[in-house]
Every structure is written in C-alpha cells, then in structure tokens.
N, C-alpha and C positions, 0 to 999 in steps of 0.2 A: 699702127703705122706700118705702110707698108717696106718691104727691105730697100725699096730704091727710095723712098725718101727719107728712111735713116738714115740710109748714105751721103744723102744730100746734106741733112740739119748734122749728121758727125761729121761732115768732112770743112763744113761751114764752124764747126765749134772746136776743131783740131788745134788749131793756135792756141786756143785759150786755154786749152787744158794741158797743152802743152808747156807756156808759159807757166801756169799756176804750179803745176809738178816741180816746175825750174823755182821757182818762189819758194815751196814749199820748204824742199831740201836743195841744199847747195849740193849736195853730192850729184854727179851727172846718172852715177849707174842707177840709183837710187829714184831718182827722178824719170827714167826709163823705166823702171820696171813699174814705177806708181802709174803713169800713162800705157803702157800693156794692159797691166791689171786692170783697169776703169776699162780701158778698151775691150777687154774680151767681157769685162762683166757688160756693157752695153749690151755687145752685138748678142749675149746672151737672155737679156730682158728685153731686146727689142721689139717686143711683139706687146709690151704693158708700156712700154714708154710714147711720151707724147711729144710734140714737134714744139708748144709752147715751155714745157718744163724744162726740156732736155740737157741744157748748159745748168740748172739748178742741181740737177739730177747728176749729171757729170761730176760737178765740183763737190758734191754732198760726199758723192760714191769716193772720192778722191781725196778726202778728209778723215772719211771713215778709213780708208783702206791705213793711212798713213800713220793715224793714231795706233790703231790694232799689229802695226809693224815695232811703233815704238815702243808700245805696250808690252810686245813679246820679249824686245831684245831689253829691255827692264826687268822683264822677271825672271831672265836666264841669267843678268847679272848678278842678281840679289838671289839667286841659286846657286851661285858659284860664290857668293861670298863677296862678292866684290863691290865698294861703297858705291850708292846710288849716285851718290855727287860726281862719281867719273862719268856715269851714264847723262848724267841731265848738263853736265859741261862738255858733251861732245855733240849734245845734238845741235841742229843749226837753228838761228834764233831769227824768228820772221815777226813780221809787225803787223801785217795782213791777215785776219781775220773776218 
C-alpha cells in the first residue's frame, strides 16, 4: 500500500478506533495512549498492510496492545504483593468482544 492510501483507508478507520479504544477502557488517558500506540504501530507496518484488512488489523493490533498493558500492570501487582482481586476490580468491564 502505497503511504497516500494508508492515509486515506487510516484516516477513514480513525473513528472506529478511536471509539473501540473509548469501549475498551473507560479511562480517557488510557484510551489515548491505546490509539497512539496502534497508530504508530500502523504507520510503522504500512508497507505489509492491506486496504481490505486494515480495520481488522487495527482493532486486533488494539486488543493485543491492551491485554499486554493489563498483563503488565497484573504482574507488578502480584510483585508487590498486592491481591489480584484489587487489580481485576479496578479494571473496566466491557461486553464487547
């Protein structure tokens, strides 16, 4: 794909990802940094990405990043000792999958 029509098919899929991020986590900063993150990974693989996948490819990339965030902040708590039950009742509870 060339860089002007990623720009096109991302700048066409920006709501949805933006939204989804918003779904995602209720937290606003959190949901900012999740749509950064997919955004630079994009414009970073734009050159293997394709025009038909790209929203698939988006939200996959946006799923992963989010699991591997809560992932982390799980294991720093359960390294500090502190019960998992505080961690999985403060994350935010989505129905959407």
């Amino acid at each position: 794909m060339t860089t002007s029509h990623f720009y096109q098919h991302f700048n066409h899929s920006r709501p949805l990802i933006q939204s989804f991020a918003s779904e995602l986590t209720k937290d606003f900063d959190l949901a900012r940094f999740l749509y950064l993150e997919v955004t630079h990974q994009a414009v970073k693989h734009k050159t293997h990405l394709q025009p038909d996948t790209l929203e698939e490819w988006l939200i996959n990339t946006m799923i992963k990043t989010y699991d591997k965030l809560t992932q982390k902040k799980s294991n720093r708590l359960m390294q500090n000792g502190d019960s998992p039950a505080f961690f999985y009742d403060a994350l935010p509870i989505t129905s959407d999958y």
